[in-house]
C-alpha positions as a Markdown table, in Angstrom:
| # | Residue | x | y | z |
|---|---|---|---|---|
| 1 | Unk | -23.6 | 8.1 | 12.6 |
| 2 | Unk | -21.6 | 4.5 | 12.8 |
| 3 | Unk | -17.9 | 4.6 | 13.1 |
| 4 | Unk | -17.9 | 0.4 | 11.6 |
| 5 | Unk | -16.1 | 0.5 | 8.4 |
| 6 | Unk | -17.6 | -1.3 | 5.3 |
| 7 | Unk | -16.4 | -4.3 | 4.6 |
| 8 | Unk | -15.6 | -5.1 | 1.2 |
| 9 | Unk | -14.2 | -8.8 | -0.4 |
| 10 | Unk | -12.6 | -8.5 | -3.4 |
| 11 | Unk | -11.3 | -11.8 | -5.1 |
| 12 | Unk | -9.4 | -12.6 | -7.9 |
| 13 | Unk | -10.6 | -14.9 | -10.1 |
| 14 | Unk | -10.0 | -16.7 | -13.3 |
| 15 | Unk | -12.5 | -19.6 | -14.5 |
| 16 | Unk | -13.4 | -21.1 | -11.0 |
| 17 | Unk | -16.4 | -19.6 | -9.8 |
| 18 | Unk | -16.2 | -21.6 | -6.6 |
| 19 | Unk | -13.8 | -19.8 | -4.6 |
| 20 | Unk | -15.6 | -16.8 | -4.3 |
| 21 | Unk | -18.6 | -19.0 | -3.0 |
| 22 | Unk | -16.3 | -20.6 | -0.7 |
| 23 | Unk | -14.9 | -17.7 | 0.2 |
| 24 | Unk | -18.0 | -16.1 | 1.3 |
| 25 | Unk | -19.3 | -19.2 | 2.8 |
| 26 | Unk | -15.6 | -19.6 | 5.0 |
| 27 | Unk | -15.6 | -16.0 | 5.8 |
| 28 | Unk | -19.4 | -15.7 | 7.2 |
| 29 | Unk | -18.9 | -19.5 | 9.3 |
| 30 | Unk | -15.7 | -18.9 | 10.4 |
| 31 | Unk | -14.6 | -18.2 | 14.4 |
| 32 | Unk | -15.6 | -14.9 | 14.0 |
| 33 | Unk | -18.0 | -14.6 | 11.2 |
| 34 | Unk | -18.1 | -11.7 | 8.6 |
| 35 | Unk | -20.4 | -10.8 | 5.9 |
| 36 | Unk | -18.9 | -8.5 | 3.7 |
| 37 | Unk | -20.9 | -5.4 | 2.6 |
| 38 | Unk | -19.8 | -6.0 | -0.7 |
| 39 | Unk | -18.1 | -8.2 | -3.0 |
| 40 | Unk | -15.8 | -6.9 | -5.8 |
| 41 | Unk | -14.4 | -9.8 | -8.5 |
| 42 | Unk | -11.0 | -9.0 | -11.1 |
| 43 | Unk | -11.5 | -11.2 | -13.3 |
| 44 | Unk | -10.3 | -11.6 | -17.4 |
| 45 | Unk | -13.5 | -11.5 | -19.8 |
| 46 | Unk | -13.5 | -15.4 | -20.3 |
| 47 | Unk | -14.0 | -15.7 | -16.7 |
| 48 | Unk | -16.5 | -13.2 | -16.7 |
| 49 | Unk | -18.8 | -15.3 | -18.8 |
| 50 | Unk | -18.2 | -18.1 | -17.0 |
| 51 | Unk | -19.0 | -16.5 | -14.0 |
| 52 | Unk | -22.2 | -15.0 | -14.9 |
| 53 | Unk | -23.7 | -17.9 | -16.3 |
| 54 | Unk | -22.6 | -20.2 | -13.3 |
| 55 | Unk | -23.5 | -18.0 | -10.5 |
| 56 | Unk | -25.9 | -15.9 | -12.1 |
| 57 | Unk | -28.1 | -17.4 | -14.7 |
| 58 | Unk | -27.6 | -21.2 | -13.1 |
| 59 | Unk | -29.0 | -19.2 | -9.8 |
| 60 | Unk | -25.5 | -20.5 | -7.8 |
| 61 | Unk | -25.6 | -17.3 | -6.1 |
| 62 | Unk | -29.0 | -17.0 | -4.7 |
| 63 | Unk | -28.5 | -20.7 | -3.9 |
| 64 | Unk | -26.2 | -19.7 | -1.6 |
| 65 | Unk | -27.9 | -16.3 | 0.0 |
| 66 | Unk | -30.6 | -18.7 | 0.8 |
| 67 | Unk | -28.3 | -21.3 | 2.9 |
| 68 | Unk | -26.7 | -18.2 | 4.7 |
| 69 | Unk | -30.5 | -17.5 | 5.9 |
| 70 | Unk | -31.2 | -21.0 | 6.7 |
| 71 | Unk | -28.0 | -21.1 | 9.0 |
| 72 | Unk | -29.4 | -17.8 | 11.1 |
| 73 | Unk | -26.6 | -15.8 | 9.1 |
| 74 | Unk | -28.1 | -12.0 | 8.7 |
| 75 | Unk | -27.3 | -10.8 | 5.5 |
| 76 | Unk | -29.8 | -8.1 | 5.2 |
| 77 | Unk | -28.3 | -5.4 | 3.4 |
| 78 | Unk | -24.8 | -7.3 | 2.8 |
| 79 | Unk | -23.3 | -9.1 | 0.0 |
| 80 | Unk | -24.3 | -6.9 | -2.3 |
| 81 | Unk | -22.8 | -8.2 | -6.0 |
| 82 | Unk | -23.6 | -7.8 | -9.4 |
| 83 | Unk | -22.7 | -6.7 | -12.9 |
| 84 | Unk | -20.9 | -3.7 | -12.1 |
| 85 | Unk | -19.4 | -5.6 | -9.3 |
| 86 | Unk | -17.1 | -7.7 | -11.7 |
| 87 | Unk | -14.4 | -5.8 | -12.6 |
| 88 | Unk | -12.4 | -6.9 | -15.9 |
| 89 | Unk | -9.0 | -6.6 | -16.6 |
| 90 | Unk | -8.3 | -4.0 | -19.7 |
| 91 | Unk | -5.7 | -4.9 | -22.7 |
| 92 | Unk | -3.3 | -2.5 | -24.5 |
| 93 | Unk | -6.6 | -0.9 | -26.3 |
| 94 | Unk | -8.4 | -0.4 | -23.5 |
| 95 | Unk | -11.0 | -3.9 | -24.5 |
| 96 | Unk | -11.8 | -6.8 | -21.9 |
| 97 | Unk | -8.9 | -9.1 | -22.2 |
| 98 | Unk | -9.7 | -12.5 | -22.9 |
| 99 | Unk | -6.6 | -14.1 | -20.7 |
| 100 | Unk | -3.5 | -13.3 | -18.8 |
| 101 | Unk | -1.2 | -14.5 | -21.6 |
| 102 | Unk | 2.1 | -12.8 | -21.7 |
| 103 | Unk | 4.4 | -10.6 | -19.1 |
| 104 | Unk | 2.6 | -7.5 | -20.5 |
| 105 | Unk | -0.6 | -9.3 | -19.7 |
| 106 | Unk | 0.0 | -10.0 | -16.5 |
| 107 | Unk | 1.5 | -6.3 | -15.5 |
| 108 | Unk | -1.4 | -4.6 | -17.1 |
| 109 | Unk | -3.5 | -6.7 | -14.7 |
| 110 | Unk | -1.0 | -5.5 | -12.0 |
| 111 | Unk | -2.2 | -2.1 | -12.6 |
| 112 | Unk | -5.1 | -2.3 | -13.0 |
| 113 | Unk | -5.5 | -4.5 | -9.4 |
| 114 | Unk | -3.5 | -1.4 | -8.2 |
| 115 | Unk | -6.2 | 0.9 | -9.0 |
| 116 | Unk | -8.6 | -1.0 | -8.0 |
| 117 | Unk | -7.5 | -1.8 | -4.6 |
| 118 | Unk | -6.0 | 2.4 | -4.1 |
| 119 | Unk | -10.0 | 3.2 | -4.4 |
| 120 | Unk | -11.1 | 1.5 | -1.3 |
| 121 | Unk | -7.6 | 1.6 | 0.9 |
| 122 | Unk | -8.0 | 5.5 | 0.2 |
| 123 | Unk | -10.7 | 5.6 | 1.9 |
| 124 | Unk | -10.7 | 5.2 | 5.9 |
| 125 | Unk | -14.1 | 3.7 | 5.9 |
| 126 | Unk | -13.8 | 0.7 | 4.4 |
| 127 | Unk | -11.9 | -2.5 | 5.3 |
| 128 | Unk | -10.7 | -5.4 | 3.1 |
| 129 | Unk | -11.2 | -8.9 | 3.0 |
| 130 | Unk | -8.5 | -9.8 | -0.5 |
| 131 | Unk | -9.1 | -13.6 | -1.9 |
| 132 | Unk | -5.9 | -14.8 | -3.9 |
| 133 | Unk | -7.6 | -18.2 | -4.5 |
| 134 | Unk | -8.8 | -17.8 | -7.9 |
| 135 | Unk | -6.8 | -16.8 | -11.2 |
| 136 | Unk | -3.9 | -17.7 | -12.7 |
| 137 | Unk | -0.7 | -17.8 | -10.6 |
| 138 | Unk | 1.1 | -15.0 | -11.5 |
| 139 | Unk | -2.3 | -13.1 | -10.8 |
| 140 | Unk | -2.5 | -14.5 | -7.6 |
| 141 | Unk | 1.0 | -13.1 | -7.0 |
| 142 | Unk | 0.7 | -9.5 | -8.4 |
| 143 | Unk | -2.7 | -9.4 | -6.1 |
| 144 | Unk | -0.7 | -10.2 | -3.2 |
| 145 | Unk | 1.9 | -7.7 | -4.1 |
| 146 | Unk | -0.3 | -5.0 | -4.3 |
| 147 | Unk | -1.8 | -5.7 | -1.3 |
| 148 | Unk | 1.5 | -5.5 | 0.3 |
| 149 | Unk | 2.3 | -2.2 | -1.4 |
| 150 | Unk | -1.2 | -0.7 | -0.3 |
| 151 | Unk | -2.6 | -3.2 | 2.5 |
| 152 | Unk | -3.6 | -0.7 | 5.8 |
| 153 | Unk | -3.7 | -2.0 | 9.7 |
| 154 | Unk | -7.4 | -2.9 | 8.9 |
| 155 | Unk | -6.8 | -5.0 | 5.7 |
| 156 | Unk | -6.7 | -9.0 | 5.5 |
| 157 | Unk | -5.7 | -11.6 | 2.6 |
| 158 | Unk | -6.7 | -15.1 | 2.4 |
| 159 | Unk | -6.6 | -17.9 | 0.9 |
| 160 | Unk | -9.0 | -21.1 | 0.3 |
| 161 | Unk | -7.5 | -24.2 | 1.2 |
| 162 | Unk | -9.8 | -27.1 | 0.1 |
| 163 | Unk | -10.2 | -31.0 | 1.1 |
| 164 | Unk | -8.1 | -33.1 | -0.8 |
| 165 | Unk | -11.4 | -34.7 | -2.5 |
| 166 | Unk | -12.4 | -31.5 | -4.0 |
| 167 | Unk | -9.3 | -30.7 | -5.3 |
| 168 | Unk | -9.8 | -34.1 | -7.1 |
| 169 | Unk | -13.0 | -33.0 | -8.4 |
| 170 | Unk | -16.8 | -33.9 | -7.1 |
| 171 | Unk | -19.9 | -34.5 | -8.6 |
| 172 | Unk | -21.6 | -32.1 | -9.3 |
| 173 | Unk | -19.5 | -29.1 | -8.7 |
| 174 | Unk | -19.2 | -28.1 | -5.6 |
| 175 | Unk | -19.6 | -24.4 | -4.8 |
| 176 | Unk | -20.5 | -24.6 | -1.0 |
| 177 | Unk | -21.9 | -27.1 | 1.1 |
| 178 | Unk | -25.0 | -26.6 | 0.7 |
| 179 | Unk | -27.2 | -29.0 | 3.0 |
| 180 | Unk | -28.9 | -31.8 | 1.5 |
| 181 | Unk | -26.2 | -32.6 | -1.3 |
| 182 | Unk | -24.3 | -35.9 | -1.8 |
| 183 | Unk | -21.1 | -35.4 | -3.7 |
| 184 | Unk | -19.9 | -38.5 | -5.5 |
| 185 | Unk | -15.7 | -38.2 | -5.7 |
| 186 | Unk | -14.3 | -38.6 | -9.5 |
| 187 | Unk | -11.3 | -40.5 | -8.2 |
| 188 | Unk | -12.8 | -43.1 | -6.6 |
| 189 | Unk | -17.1 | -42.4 | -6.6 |
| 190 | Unk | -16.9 | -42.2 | -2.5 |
| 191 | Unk | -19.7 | -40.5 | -1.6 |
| 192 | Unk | -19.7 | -37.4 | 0.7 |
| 193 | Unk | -22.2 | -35.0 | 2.7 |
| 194 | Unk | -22.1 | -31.7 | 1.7 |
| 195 | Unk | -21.5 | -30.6 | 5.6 |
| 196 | Unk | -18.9 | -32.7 | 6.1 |
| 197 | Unk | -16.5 | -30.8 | 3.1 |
| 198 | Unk | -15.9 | -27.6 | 4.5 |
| 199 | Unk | -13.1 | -25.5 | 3.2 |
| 200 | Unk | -10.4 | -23.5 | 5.3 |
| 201 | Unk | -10.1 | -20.4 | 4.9 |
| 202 | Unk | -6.4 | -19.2 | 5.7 |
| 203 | Unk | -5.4 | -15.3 | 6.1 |
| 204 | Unk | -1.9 | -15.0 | 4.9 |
| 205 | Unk | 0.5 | -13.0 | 7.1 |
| 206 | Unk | 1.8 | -9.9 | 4.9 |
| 207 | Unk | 4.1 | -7.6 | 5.4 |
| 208 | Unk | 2.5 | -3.7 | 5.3 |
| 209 | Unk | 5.0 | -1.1 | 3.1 |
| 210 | Unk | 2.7 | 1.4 | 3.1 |
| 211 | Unk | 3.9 | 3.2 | 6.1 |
| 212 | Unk | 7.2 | 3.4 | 4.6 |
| 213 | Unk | 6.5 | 5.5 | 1.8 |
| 214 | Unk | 3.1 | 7.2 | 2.2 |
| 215 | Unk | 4.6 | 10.4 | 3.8 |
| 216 | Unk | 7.1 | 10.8 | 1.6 |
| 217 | Unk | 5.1 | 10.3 | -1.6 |
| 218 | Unk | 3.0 | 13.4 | -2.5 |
| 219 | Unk | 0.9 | 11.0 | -4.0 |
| 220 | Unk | 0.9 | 7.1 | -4.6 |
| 221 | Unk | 2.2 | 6.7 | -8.2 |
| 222 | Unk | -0.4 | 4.8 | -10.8 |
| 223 | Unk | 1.4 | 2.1 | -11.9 |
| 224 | Unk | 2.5 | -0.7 | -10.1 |
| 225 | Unk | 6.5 | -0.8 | -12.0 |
| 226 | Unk | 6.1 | 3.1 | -11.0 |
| 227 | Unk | 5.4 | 2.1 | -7.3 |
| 228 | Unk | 7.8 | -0.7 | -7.0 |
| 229 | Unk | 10.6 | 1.7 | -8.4 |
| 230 | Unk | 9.6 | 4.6 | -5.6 |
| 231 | Unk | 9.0 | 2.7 | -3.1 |
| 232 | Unk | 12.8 | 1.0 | -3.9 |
| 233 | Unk | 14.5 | 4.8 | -3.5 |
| 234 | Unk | 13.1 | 4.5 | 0.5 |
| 235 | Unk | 13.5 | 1.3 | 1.7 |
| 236 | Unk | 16.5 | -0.5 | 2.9 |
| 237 | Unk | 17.6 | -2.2 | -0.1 |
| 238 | Unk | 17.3 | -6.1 | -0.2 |
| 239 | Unk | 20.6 | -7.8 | -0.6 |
| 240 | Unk | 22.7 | -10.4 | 1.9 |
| 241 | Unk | 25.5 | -7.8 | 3.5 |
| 242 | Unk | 28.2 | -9.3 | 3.6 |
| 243 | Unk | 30.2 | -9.9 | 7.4 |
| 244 | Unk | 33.1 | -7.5 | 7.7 |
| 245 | Unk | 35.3 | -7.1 | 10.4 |
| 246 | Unk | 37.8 | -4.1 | 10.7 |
| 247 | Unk | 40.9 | -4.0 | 13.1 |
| 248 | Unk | 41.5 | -0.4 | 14.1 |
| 249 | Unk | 45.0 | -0.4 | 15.3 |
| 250 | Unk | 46.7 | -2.9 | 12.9 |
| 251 | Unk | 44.9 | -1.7 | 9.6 |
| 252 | Unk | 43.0 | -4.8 | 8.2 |
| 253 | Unk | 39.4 | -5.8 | 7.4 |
| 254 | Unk | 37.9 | -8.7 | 6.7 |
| 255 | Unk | 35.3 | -9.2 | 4.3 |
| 256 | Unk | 33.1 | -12.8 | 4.8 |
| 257 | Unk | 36.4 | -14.0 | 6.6 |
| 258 | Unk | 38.9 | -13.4 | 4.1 |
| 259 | Unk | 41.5 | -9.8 | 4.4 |
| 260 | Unk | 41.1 | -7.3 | 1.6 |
| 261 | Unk | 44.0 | -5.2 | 0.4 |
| 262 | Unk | 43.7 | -2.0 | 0.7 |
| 263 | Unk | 45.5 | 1.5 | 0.5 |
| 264 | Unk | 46.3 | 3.1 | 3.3 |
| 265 | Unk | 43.8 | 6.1 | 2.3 |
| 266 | Unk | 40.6 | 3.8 | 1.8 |
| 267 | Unk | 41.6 | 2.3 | 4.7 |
| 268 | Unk | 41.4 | 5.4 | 6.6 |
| 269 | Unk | 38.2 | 6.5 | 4.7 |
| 270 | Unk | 36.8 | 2.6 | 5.3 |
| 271 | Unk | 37.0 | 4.0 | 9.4 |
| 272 | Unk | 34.6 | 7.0 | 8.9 |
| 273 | Unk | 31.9 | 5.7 | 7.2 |
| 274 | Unk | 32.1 | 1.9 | 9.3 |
| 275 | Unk | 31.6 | 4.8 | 12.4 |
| 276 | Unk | 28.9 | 6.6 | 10.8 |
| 277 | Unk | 30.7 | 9.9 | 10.3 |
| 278 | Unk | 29.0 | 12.7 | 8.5 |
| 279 | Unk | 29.8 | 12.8 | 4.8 |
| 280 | Unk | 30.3 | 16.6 | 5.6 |
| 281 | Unk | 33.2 | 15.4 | 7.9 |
| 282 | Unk | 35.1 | 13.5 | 6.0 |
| 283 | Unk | 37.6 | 15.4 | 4.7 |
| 284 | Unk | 38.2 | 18.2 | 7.4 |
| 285 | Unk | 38.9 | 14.8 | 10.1 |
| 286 | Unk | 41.4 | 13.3 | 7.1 |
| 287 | Unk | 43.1 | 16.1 | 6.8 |
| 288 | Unk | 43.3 | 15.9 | 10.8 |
| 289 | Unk | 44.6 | 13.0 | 10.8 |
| 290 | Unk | 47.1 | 13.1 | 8.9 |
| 291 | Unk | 49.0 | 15.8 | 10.7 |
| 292 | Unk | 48.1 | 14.5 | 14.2 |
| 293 | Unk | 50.4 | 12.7 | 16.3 |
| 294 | Unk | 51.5 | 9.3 | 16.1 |
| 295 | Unk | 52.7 | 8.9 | 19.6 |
| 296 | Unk | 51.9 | 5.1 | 19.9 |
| 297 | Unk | 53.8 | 4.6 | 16.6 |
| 298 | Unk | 50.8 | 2.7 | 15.0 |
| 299 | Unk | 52.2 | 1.6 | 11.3 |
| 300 | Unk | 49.1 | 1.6 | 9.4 |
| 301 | Unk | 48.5 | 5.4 | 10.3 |
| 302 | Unk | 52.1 | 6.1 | 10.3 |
| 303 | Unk | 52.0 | 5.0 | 6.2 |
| 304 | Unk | 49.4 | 7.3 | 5.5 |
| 305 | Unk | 50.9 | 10.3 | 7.2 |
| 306 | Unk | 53.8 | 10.0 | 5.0 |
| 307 | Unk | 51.2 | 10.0 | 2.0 |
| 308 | Unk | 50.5 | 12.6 | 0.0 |
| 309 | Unk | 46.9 | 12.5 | -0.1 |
| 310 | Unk | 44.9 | 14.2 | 3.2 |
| 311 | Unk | 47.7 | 16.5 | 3.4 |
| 312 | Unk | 47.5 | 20.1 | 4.2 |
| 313 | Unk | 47.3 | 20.6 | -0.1 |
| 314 | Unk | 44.7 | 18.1 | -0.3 |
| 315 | Unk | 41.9 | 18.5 | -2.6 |
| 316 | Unk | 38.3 | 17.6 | -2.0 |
| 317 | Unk | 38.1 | 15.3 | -4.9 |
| 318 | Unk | 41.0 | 13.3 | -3.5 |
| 319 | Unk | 37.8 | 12.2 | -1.2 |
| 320 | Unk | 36.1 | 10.7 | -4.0 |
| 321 | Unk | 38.9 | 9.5 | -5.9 |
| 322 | Unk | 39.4 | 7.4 | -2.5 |
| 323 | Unk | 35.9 | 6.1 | -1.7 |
| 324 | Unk | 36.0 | 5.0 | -5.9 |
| 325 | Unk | 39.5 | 3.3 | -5.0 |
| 326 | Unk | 37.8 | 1.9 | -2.2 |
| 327 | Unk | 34.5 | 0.5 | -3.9 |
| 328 | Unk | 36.8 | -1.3 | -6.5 |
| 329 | Unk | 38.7 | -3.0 | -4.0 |
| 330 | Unk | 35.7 | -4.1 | -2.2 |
| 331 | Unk | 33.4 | -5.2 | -5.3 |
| 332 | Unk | 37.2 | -7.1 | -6.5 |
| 333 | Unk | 36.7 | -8.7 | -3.0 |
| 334 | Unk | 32.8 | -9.8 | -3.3 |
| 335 | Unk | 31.0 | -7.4 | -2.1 |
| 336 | Unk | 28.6 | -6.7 | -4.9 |
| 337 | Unk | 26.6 | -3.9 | -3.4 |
| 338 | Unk | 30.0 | -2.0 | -2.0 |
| 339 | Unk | 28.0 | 1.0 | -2.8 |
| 340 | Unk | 25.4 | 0.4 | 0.6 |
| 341 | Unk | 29.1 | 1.4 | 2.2 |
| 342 | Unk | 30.4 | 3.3 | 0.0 |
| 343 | Unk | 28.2 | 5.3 | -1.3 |
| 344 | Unk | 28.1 | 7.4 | -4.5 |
| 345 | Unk | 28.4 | 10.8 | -4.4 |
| 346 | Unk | 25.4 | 12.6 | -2.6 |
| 347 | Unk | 24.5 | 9.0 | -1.4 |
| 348 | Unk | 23.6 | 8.1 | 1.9 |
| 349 | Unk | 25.4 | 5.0 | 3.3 |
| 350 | Unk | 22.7 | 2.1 | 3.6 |
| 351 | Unk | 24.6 | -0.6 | 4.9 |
| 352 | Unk | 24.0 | -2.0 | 8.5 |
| 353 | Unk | 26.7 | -0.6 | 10.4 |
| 354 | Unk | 25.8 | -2.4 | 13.3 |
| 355 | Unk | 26.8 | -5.6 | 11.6 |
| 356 | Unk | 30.2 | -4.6 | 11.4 |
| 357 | Unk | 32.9 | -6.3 | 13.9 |
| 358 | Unk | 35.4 | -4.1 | 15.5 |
| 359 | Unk | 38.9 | -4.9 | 17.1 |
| 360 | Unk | 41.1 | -2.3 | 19.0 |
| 361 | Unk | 39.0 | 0.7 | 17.7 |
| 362 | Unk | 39.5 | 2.3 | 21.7 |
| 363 | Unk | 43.3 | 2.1 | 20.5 |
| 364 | Unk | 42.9 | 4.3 | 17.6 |
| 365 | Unk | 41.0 | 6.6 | 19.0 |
| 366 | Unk | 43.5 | 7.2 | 22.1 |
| 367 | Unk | 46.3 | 7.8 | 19.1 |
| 368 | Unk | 43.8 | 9.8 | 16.8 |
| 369 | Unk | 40.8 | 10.3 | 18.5 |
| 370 | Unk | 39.9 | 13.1 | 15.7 |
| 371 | Unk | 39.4 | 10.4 | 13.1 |
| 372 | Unk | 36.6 | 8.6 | 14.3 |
| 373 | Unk | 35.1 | 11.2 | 17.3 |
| 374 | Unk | 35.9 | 14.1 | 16.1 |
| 375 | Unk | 37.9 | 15.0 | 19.5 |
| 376 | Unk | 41.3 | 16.4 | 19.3 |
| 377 | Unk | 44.2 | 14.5 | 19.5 |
């Protein structure tokens, strides 16, 4: 039995037959040539019947197996294509939408390219060759972002890049250079060879998510605003940290180069989670703390000794009553997304902490090494 995967081409596509022909035509004379196995089109139902009447009943398509032959391209058994091949987007009822009009439009199609795309990346036999040429832009988009969401090791996206002339338009249209043909340019009737308009077919770099969710999913969920929204709870969330530098010994951070106000408390409570400490440790080394010994006299610590809070009476919601204290002052300062640092409750810190600038933390640990490493004083 082979171990090759099939290769399938699946190409969005809106009223512009031609970049599926071009697409085929790039992939199968490019560097290194593929043929698909089989070509797979999502398209609205207005493109359908363009489609099928161009490529189909106007005999574009066989046109175009027959110039693969003639250039010693074996397609025996390959670019297989047909009715059940074209694949048209659904509206709310369940009918073949006419066009991609409105938002809802547009994230219908989004799941519905979801599902199409989950049926072959589920399966470790195939490969895919994703066209974003053809459709309207925001279909072009939502392709691309579901390839992103589901694209595998294996998987490729491209794009058709054409000569400037044929973006101006040719006569007659031009599908693929197919030998023989003079196209006359519409801008200024220049006349062209049909070998000497070749297309470039461009595979656009992505980046593959998959990986990040897959095992923590039980399974992928069905729509694509019920993917995006999973996938979200995982990943490092997508905001510009702000820089923050925190001075150990004299008790001040910095947030994007101007000094925050703070209580002596958040301050305190600032140090564990900068360091990474366990949310499990927080209070036990704050209570530490403030009994241990100031022997170095260092005034910041020396302030939140004599405090009430972190005492021996302490209650464990004076933790959270702290971190809140501490968002505020931080969001006040312009750190929108305080809560990557400090989190919720039950939260997991998210922000970078290797971002963060230190200065004199080796002091404070000598004077209260319990605060930040958990050592005794």
């Amino acid at each position: 039995m082979s171990n090759e995967r099939r290769t399938i081409l699946i190409a969005g596509m809106g009223t512009s037959p031609a970049v599926l022909t071009n697409a085929v035509w790039s992939l199968a004379h490019n560097n290194t040539p593929v043929i698909p196995d089989e070509v797979v089109v999502i398209i609205t139902k207005n493109g359908k019947e363009l489609l099928k009447r161009e490529l189909f009943e106007n005999g574009v398509w066989r046109d175009l197996l027959v110039e693969l032959k003639k250039d010693k391209i074996d397609i025996e058994g390959k670019l297989l294509f047909g009715e059940t091949s074209i694949r048209v987007i659904p509206d709310a009822n369940g009918n073949e939408i006419y066009d991609l009009r409105t938002g809802e439009d547009n994230l219908r199609a989004a799941d519905f390219m979801l599902a199409q795309l989950r049926q072959y990346t589920e399966d470790s036999g195939t490969e895919l060759y994703v066209s974003i040429a053809g459709g309207r832009k925001s279909m072009s988009a939502l392709l691309f972002s579901c390839m992103t969401l589901l694209g595998r090791d294996c998987d490729k996206v491209y794009h058709v890049l054409l000569p400037q002339v044929l973006e101006r338009g040719v006569s007659p249209a031009f599908y693929f250079p197919k030998s023989g043909m003079t196209y006359v340019a519409k801008a200024d009737g220049k006349k062209y060879n049909a070998r000497k308009l070749q297309c470039e077919l461009f595979e656009v770099p992505f980046v593959r998510m998959r990986g990040w969710y897959q095992e923590k999913f039980k399974s992928i969920p069905p729509s694509y605003r019920m993917l995006i929204s999973k996938v979200q709870t995982v990943a490092p969330p997508a905001v510009a940290y702000p820089e923050i530098e925190i001075d150990a010994w004299n008790g001040w951070v910095m947030l994007n180069g101007r000094q925050v106000a703070m209580s002596r408390p958040c301050f305190a409570m600032l140090l564990l989670l900068a360091s990474g400490v366990d949310a499990k440790e927080h209070h036990k080394r704050l209570l530490a703390a403030h009994k241990a010994p100031n022997v170095a006299s260092c005034d910041w610590l020396a302030s939140f000794q004599e405090g009430s809070l972190f005492s021996n009476e302490s209650d464990i919601e004076d933790i959270y009553k702290t971190m809140s204290n501490l968002r505020g002052k931080l969001k006040n300062a312009g750190f929108a997304d305080a809560e990557s640092l400090v989190p919720q409750r039950g939260r997991a810190v998210m922000f970078p902490l290797s971002r963060i600038k230190w200065r004199n933390v080796s002091s404070l640990v000598d004077i209260c090494g319990y605060l930040l490493s958990g050592k005794e004083c």
